[in-house]
N, C-alpha and C positions, 0 to 999 in steps of 0.2 A: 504494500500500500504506500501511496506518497498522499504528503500532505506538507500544510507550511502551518508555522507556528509562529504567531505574533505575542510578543511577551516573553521574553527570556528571562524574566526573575526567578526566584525559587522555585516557585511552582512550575511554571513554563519550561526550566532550562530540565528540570528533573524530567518533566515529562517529554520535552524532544529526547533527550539524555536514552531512557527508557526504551521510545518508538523506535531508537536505533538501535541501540540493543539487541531488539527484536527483527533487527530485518527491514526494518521501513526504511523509505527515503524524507529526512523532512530538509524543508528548508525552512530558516529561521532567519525571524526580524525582529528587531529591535530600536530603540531611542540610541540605544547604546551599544556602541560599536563592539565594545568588548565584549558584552554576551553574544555578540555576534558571532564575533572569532572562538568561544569557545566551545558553540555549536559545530562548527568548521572544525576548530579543531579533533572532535570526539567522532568526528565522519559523516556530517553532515550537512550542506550547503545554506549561504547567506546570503543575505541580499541586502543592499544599504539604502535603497529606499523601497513602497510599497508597489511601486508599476515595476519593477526590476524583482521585486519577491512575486508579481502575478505572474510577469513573463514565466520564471522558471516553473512553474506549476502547469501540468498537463490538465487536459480538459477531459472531464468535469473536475473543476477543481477543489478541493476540502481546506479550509482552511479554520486553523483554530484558533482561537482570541485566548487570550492568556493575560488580559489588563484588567484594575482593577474596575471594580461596577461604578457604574452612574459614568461621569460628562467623561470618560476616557473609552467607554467602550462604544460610547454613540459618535465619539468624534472620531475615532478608529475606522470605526463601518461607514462614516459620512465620506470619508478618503479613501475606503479601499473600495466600496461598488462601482466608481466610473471607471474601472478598473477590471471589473467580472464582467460574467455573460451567464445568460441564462443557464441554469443549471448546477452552477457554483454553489456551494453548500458554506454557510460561513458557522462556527460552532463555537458558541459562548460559556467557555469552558470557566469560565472566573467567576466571582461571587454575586454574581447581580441577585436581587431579590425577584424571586420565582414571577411576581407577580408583572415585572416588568417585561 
């Protein structure tokens, strides 16, 4: 399976960390360069902004949010949709409250 991982903090970099582990391909983005290269480093690709982390994503793409809830994960997905194509699957793997 491939997929991208947005959020390389604790949670995020364990879970790319994990998907490779297992055989996946992720690519990882970040604010922050360094978690970037540490995804890279552990065997799996980066990307330094979000039109360059859709590029390397094969279609349909899966992509998983790994930012905290409220105004970082709406401003995350307000940047990366003109970005996607139908079909794209975006998964809000971080804390938002169920009801949002």
């Amino acid at each position: 399976m491939e997929l991208g991982m947005i959020g390389l903090g604790r949670m995020g970099a364990n879970m790319a960390e994990r998907l490779l582990l297992g055989g996946h391909r992720v690519i990882g983005y970040d604010r922050n360069p360094e978690a970037i290269q540490q995804v890279i480093d552990k065997g799996g690709a980066g990307a330094r902004s979000l039109a360059d982390f859709v590029r390397q994503l094969t279609t349909p793409r899966v992509v998983w949010l790994m930012v905290p809830a409220g105004d970082p994960v709406d401003e995350t997905v307000e940047q990366l949709l003109p970005h996607l194509t139908k079909g794209d699957i975006i998964i809000d793997g971080g804390n938002s409250h169920y009801k949002d």
